[in-house]
C-alpha positions in Angstrom: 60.2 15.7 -23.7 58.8 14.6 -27.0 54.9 13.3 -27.6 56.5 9.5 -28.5 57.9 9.3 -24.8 55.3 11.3 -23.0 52.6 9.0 -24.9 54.7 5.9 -24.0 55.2 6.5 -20.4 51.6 7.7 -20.0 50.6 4.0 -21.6 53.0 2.3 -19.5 51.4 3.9 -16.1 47.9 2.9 -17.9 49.3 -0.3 -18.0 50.6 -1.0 -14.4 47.5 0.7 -12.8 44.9 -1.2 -14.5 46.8 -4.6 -14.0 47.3 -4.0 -10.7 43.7 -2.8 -9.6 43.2 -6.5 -9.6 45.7 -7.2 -6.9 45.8 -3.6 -4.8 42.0 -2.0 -5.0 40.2 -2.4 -1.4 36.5 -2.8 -1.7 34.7 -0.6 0.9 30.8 -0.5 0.8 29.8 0.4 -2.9 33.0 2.3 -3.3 36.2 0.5 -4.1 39.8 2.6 -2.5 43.3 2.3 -4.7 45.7 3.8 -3.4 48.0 3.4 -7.2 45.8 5.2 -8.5 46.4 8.2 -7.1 50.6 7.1 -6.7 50.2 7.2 -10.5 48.6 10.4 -10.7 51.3 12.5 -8.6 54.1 10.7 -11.2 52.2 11.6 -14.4 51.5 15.1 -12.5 55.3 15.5 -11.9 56.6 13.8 -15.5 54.1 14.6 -18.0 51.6 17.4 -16.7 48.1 18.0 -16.4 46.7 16.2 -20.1 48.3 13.5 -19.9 48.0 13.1 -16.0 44.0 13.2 -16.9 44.0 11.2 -19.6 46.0 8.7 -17.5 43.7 8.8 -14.9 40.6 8.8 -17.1 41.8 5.8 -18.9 42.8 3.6 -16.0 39.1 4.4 -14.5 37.7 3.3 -17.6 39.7 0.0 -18.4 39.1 -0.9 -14.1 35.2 -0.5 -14.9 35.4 -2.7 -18.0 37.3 -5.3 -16.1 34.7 -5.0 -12.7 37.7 -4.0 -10.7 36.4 -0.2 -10.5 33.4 1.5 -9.6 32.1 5.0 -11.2 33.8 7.0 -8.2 36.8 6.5 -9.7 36.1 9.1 -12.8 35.5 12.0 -10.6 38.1 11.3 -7.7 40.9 10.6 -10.0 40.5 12.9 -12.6 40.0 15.4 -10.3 43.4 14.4 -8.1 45.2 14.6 -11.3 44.4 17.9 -12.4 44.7 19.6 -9.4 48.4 17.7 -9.0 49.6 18.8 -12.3 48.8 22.3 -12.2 49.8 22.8 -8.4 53.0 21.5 -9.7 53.1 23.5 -12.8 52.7 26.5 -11.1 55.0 25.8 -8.0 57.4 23.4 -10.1 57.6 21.6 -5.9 57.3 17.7 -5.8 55.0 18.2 -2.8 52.5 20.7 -4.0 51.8 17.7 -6.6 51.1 15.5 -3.0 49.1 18.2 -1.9 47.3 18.3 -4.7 46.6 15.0 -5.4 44.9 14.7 -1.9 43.0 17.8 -2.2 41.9 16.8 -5.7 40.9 13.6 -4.4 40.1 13.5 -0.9 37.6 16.5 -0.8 37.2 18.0 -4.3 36.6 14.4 -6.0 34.7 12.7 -3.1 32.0 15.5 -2.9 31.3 14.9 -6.8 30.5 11.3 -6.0 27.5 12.1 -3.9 25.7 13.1 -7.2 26.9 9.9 -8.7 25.9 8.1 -5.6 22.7 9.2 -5.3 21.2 10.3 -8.8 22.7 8.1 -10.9 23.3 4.9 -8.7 20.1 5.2 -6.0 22.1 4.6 -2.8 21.7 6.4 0.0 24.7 8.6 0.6 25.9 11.2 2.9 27.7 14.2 1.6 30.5 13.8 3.3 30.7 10.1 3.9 33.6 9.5 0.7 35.6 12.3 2.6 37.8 9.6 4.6 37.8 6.9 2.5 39.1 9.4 -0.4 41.6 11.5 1.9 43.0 7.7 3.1 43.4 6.5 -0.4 44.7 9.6 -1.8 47.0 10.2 0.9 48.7 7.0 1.2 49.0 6.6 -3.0 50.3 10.3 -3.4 52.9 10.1 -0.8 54.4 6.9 -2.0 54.7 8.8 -5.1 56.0 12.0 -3.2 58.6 9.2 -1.9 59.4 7.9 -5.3 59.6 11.3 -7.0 62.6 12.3 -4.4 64.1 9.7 -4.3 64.4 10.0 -8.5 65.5 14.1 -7.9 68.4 13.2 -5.1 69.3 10.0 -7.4 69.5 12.7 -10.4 67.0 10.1 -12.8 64.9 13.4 -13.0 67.6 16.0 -14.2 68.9 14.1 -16.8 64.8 13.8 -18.3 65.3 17.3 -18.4 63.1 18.3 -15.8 63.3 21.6 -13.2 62.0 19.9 -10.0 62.4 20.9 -6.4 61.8 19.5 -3.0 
């Protein structure tokens, strides 16, 4: 895949996940949960691997917390998720290591670098482990639509013809 398409589809996923953090993001105490997000990151994990993934995620974080539809947890957690995705993937070259990733990423590795944020930066009161669930339920229900998607593209042959060595 050349940069021009990798760039463009990277913008386009920018795109749909900050318009639709609007519509889809579930506010839940200080911390708001959306689940595109991290359906996003397992497809730019999958399509375009781990810089663009980041910068994906690190852009759709930003442009949510310019428009108030975001909160700071979403650096960490996303970023995170996306990383994690890509390079399971990369080194696996399986759809589902990306969904593992992405929830590992996310749920645990991501929601344990929001206490800091929580309680330095912000001054709430926050348990270590209290953005476990909240992360794991986002993450999970994002990555696997993605999971879904990406399969669904593979048996459908969309993927092979991008040029892409994918497996189950």
């Amino acid at each position: 895949m050349n940069k021009t398409y990798k760039l463009t589809l990277t913008a386009m996923m920018i795109a749909i996940g900050t318009i639709s953090s609007s519509m889809v993001s579930i506010p839940i105490g200080f911390t708001k949960v959306f689940p595109v997000q991290h359906f996003l990151n397992v497809l730019s994990a999958v399509l375009l691997g781990p810089f663009y993934a980041v910068a994906q995620a690190f852009c759709v974080s930003l442009l949510r917390n310019m428009m108030g539809t975001g909160s700071m947890f979403a650096f960490p957690g996303s970023m995170v998720g996306a990383l994690l995705a890509s390079l399971l993937f990369l080194k696996t070259r399986k759809i589902y290591f990306a969904f593992i990733g992405e929830v590992i990423g996310t749920g645990i590795i991501g929601a344990i670098l929001c206490y800091p944020i929580a309680t330095l930066l912000l001054g709430k009161e926050a348990t270590l482990f209290g953005f476990i669930p909240l992360f794991i339920f986002s993450s999970f229900a994002g990555a696997l639509l993605g999971l879904v998607i990406l399969i669904i593209f593979l048996r459908k042959k969309v993927l092979i013809k991008a040029g892409q060595s994918i497996k189950n």
